[in-house]
C-alpha positions in Angstrom: -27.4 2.5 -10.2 -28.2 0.1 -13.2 -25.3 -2.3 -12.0 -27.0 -3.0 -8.5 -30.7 -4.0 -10.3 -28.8 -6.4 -12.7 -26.3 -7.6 -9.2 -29.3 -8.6 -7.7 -31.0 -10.4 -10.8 -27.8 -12.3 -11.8 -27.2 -14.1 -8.2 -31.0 -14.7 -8.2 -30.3 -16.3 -11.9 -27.3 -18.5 -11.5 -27.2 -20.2 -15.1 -26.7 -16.7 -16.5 -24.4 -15.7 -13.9 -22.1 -18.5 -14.7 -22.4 -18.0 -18.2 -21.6 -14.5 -17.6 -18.5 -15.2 -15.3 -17.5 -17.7 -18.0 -17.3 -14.8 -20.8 -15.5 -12.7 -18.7 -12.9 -15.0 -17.8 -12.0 -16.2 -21.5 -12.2 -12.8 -22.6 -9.4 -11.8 -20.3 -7.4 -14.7 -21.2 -7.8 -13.9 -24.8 -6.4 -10.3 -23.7 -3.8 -11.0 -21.9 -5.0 -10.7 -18.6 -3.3 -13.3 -16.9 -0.9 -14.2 -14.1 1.5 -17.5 -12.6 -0.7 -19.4 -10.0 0.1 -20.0 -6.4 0.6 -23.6 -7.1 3.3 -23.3 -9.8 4.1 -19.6 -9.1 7.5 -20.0 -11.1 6.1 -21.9 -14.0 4.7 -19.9 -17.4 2.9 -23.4 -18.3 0.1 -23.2 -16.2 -1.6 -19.4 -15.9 -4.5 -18.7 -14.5 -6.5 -14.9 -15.2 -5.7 -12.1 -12.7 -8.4 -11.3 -10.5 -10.5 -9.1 -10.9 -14.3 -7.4 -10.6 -17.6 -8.3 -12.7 -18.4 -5.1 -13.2 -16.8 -1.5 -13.0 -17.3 0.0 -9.6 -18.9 2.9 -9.5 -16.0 6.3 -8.4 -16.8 9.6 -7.7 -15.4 11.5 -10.9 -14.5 14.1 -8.5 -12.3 11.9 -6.5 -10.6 10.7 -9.6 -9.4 14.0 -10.9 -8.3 14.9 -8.0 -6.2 12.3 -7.5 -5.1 12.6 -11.0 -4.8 16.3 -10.9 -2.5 16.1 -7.6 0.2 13.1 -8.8 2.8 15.4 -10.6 3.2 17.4 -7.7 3.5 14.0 -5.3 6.3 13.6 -8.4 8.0 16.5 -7.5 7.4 16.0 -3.6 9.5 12.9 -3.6 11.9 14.1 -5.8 13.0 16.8 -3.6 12.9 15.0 -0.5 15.3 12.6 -1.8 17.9 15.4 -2.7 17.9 16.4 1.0 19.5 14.7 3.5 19.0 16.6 6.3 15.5 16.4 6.1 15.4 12.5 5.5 18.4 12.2 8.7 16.0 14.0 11.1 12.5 12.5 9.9 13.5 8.8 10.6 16.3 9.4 13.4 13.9 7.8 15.7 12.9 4.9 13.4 16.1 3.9 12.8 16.5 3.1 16.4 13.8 0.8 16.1 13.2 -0.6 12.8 16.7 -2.6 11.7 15.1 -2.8 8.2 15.2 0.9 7.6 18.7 1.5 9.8 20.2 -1.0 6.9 18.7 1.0 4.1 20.1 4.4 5.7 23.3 3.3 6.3 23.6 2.5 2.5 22.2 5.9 2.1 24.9 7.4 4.4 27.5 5.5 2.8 26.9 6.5 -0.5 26.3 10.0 0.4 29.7 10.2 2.1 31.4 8.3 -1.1 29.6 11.0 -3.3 27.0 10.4 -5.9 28.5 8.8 -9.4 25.1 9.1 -10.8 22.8 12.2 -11.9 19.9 10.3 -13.2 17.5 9.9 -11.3 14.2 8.4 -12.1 11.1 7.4 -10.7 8.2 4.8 -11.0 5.7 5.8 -8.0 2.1 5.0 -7.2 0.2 6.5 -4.6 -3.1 5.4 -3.2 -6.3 6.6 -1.6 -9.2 5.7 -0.6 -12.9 7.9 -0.5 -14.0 8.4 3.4 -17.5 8.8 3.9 -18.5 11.0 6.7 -21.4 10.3 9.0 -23.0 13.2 7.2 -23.1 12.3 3.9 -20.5 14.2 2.5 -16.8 12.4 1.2 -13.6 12.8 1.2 -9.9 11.7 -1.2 -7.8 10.8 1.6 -4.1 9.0 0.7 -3.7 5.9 2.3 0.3 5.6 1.4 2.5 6.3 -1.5 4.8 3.4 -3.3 7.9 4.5 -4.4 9.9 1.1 -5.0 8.4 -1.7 -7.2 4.8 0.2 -7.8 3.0 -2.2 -9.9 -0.6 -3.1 -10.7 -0.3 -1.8 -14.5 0.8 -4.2 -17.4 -2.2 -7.2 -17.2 -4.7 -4.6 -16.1 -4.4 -2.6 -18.8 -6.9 -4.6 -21.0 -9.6 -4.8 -18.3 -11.5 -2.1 -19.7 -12.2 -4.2 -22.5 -13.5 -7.0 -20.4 -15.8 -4.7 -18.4 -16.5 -2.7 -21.6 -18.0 -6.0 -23.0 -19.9 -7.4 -19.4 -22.0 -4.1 -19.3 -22.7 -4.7 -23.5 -23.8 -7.7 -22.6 -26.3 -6.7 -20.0 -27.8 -4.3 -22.0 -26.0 -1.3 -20.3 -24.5 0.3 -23.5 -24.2 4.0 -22.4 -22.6 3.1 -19.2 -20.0 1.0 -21.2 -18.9 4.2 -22.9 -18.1 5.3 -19.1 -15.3 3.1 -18.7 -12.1 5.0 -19.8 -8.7 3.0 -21.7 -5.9 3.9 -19.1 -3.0 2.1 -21.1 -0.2 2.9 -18.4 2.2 0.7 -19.3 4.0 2.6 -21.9 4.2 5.6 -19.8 5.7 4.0 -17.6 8.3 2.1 -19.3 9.1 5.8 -21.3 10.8 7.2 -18.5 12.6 4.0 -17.7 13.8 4.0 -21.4 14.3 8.0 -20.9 17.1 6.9 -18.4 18.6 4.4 -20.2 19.0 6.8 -23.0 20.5 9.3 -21.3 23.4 6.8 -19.8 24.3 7.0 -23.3 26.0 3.2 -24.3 23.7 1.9 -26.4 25.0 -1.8 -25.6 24.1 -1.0 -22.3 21.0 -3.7 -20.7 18.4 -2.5 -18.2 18.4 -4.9 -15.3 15.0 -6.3 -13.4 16.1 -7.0 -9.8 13.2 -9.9 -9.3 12.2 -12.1 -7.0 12.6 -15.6 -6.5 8.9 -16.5 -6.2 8.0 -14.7 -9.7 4.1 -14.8 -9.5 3.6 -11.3 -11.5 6.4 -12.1 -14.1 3.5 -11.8 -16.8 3.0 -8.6 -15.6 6.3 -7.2 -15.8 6.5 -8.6 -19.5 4.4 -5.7 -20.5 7.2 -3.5 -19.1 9.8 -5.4 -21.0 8.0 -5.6 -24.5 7.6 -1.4 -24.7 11.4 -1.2 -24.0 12.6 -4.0 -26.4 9.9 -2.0 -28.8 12.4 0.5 -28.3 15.5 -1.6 -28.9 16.6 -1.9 -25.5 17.7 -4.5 -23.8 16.4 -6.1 -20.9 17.9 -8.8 -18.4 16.3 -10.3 -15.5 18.4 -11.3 -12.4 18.0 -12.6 -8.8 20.0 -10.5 -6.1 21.6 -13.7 -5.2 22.9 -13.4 -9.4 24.4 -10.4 -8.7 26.0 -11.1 -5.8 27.7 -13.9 -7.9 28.3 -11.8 -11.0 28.2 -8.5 -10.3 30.5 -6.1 -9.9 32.4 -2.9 -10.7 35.0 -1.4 -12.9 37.4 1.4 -12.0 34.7 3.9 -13.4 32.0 2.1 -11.3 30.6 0.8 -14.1 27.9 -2.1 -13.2 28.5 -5.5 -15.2 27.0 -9.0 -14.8 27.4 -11.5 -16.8 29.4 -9.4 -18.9 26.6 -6.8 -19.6 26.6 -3.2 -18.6 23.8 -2.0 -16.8 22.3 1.6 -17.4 19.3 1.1 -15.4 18.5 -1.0 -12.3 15.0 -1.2 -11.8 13.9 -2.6 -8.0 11.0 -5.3 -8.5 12.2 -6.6 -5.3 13.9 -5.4 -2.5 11.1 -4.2 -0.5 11.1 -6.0 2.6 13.2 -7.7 4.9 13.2 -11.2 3.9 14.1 -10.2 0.5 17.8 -9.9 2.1 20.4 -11.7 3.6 23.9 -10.6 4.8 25.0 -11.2 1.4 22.5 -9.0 -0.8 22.5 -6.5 1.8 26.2 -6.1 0.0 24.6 -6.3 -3.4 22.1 -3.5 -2.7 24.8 -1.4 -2.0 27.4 -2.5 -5.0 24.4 -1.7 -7.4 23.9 1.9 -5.3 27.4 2.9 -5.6 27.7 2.0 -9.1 27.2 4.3 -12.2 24.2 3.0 -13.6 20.7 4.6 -12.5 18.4 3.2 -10.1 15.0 3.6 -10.1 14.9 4.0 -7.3 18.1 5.0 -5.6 18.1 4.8 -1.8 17.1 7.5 -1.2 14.3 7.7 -3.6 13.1 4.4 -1.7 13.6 6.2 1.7 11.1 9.3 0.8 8.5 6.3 0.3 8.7 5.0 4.1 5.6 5.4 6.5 7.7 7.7 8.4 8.4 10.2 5.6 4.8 10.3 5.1 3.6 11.1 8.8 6.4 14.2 8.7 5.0 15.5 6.2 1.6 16.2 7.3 3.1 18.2 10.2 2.7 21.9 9.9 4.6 23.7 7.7 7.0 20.5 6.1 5.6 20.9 2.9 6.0 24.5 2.5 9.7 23.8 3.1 9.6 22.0 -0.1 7.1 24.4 -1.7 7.9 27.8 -1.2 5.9 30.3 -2.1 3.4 27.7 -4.2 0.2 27.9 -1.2 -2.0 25.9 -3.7 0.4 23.6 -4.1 0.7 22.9 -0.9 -3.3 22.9 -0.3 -3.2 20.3 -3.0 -1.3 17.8 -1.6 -2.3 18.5 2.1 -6.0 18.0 1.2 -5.3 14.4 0.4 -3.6 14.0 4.0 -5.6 12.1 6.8 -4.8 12.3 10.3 -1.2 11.2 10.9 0.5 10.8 14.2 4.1 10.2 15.3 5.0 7.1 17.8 8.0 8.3 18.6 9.7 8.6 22.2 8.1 11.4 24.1 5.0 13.6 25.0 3.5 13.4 21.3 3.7 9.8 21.3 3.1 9.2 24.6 -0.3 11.2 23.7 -0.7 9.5 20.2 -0.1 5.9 22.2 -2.9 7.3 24.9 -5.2 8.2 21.8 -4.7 4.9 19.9 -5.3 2.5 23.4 -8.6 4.4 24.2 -10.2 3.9 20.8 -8.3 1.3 18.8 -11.0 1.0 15.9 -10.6 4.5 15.0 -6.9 4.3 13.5 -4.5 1.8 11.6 -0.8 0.8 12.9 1.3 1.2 10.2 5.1 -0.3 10.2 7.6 0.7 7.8 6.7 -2.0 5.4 5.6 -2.4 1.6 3.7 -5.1 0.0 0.7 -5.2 1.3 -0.9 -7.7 4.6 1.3 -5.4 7.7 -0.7 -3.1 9.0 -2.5 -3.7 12.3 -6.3 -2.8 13.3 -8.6 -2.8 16.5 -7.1 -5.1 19.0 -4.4 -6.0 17.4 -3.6 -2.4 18.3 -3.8 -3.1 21.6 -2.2 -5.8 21.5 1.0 -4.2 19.7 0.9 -1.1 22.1 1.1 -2.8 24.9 3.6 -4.4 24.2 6.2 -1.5 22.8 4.1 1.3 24.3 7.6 2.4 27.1 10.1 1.9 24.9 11.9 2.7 21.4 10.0 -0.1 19.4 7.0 2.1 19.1 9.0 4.2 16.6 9.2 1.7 14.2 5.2 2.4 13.6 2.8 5.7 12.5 -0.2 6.4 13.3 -3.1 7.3 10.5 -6.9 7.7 11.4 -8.7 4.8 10.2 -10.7 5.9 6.6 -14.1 4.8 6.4 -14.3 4.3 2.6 -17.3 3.8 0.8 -19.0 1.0 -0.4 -20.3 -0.6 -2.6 -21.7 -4.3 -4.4 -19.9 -6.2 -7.0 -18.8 -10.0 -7.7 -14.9 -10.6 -7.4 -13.5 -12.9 -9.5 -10.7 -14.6 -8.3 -9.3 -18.9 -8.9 -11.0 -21.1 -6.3 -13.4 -18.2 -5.0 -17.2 -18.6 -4.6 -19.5 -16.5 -6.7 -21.2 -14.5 -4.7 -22.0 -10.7 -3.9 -20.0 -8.8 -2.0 -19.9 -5.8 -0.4 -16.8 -4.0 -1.6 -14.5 -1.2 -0.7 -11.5 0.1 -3.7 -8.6 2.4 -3.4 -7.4 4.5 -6.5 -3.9 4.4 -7.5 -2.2 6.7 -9.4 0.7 6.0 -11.3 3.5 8.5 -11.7 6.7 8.8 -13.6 9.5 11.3 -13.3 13.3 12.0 -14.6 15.6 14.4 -12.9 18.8 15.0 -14.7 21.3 17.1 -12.7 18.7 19.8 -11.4 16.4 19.3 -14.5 13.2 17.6 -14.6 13.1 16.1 -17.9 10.1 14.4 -17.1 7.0 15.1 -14.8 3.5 13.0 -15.5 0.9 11.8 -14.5 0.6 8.5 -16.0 -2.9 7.2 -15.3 -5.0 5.4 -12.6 -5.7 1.6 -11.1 -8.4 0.7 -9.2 -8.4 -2.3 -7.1 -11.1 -3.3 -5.1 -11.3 -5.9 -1.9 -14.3 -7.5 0.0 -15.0 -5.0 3.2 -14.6 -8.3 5.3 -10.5 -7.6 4.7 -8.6 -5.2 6.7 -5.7 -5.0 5.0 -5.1 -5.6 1.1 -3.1 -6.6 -1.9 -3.1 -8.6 -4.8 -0.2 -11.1 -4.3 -1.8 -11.7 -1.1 -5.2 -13.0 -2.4 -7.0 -10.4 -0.7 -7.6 -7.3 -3.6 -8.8 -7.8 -7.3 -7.8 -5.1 -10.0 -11.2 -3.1 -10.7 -12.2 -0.2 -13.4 -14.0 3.2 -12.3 -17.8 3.7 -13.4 -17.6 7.3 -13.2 -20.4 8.7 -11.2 
């Protein structure tokens, strides 16, 4: 490829590389593509730009219509998993009974099911990712490495990267392969069905509310989300659980209202992970479930997202349970599948426990966690199975054969981090939006991809954490 040849020459001709790096950089402050630092991560005064590659990495085209071509069913996958509760009771019955995180977020579910549901709208805002394994002979593979069904981001900033890459390959001399880099504006895909919902609430005084964090390092990126629905003339708010515990509450309809405001929409930027709770907000996440306005997502919607869900489903015959009578359908979405494996109590996982000790570095421990930075590999394995290998703690982890993706050279640009070439590995994510009103599916798409792209010397990934830059395909 023409990238490698001019890789090489660049690190050999550091004056040019720096002046290089230096154009890219302005250019994506001049776009937009920017984020909070680490150092001030709650201050809008000093920005630095969000990481991200050189140069596109080159993607197998194949591998990226797949992916594409597979989302709305994933859509349609989740959606009907979280409409059936005896499915989602008898997938995680053994990881409740050793993960606390996810026992909390079923007993909301439970007792919001046994209350009855005030709300019919029900949208989502997923992303799921994969990675290309390369075999030993040559040949490659999608496989899905997990799917995100509460607080999927990565679109917003990295919308305009194509225009930064577009213009680094121009100024190389490598004008035909610019023309390879698609636009994938996501963002106002996205933020349609989220305006699709508050529509259909139908009180146009009615705010959408961002549950966010308290550390707000991607609040740039969620502007982008705000600006298409205020395009729109919807109102947005922004709160902290611990704001909603204080103001929140709920009318005789079950109506939400903070600070006066009724909600339509509650969209989860937070609430992912355990330490985004305390007693207290525990008792918020379930005011907000209970109440009238639509979540994206609901609990359950969040539930159909866990590690758990995602092993069950690659057993034989699950999906045709949820796609009767559709076989390609079901080759479709099974193709993406690795190897999955259950840890719960019992012959299987006593087998899956035996397989895992006996060759750690062929498989990844995966908790029921979100966010990037949790999973476990080679002896870490070991280490974790050892320890929980006789009793119900293993449950609260799957199995997944460990992908061997493929690689390939570019520069990551990132504040503070040495130029230099790296060998790098990227996963493909694939947004997704959907609206289900009553039985109806008012809305089923695929939105568009993200690529982000880490240094093979990292196991695990993510942006927040430092470790993954946001990337563009070179279609190959």
């Amino acid at each position: 490829m023409a990238t490698k040849v001019i890789l090489q020459h660049l690190i050999k001709n550091p004056d040019r590389l720096n002046s290089l790096v230096n154009e890219a950089k302005e250019l994506a402050l001049q776009l937009g593509i920017i984020q909070r630092t680490h150092e001030n991560p709650n201050s809008s005064e000093v920005v630095t730009y969000a990481p991200f590659t050189l140069f596109p990495t080159p993607v197998p085209k194949a591998a990226l219509l797949q992916a594409l071509a597979v989302q709305t069913h994933f859509n349609t996958l989740v959606n009907k998993i979280s409409q059936d509760p005896d499915f989602l009771e008898e997938a995680l019955a053994g990881t409740i009974q050793a993960d606390d995180f996810t026992a909390k977020l079923i007993g909301i579910y439970r007792e919001v099911q046994q209350e009855g549901r005030t709300q019919s709208i029900v949208v989502g805002l997923i992303r799921s990712d994969y990675m290309v394994d390369q075999r030993a002979d040559g040949s490659s593979s999608l496989k899905q490495i997990e799917i995100n069904t509460i607080a999927a981001g990565g679109f917003g900033v990295s919308d305009r990267l194509p225009a930064v890459h577009r213009h680094v390959m121009k100024s190389v001399g490598l004008l035909e392969e610019s023309k390879c880099i698609q636009d994938t504006n996501r963002t106002p895909g996205m933020s349609a069905a989220l305006a699709k919902a508050w529509e259909l609430y139908g009180q146009q005084k009615a705010v959408i509310l961002f549950l966010v964090e308290d550390v707000q390092i991607s609040k740039l990126s969620h502007r982008y989300i705000e600006r298409e629905l205020w395009k729109r003339n919807i109102p947005v708010i922004r709160r902290r659980f611990e704001e909603v515990s204080r103001k929140g509450f709920l009318d005789g309809d079950k109506r939400l209202f903070i600070d006066g405001l009724e909600v339509a929409v509650v969209y989860y930027r937070y609430g992912y992970m355990p330490d985004n709770y305390t007693e207290r907000t525990w008792d918020t996440r379930l005011l907000m479930e209970r109440s009238l306005a639509v979540k994206c997502p609901d609990i359950a919607t969040h539930l159909a997202g866990t590690k758990k869900v995602q092993q069950v489903l690659a057993r034989p015959g699950v999906l045709e349970k949820f796609f009767p009578d559709q076989p390609q359908v079901v080759e479709q979405i099974r193709a993406t599948f690795a190897g999955l494996y259950t840890l719960d109590m019992g012959p299987e996982g006593d087998r899956t426990v035996a397989m895992a000790l006996a060759s750690p570095d062929e498989f990844v421990l995966k908790p029921q966690r979100e966010g990037g930075g949790n999973n476990f590999f080679g002896e870490d394995i070991v280490r974790v199975l050892q320890e929980v290998k006789r009793d119900k703690r293993r449950a609260a982890y799957i199995l997944m054969d460990r992908i061997r993706p493929r690689t390939e050279q570019n520069i990551l640009l990132r504040k503070g981090l040495p130029l230099k070439l790296a060998s790098v590995c990227y996963e493909i994510g694939v947004c997704g939006a959907y609206l289900r009103h009553g039985q109806e599916m008012v809305l089923n798409e695929a939105v568009g991809h993200i690529l982000r792209t880490k240094s093979v010397e990292h196991n695990d990934a993510g942006i927040i954490g430092e470790v993954t830059v946001f990337d563009n395909p070179l279609n190959i």
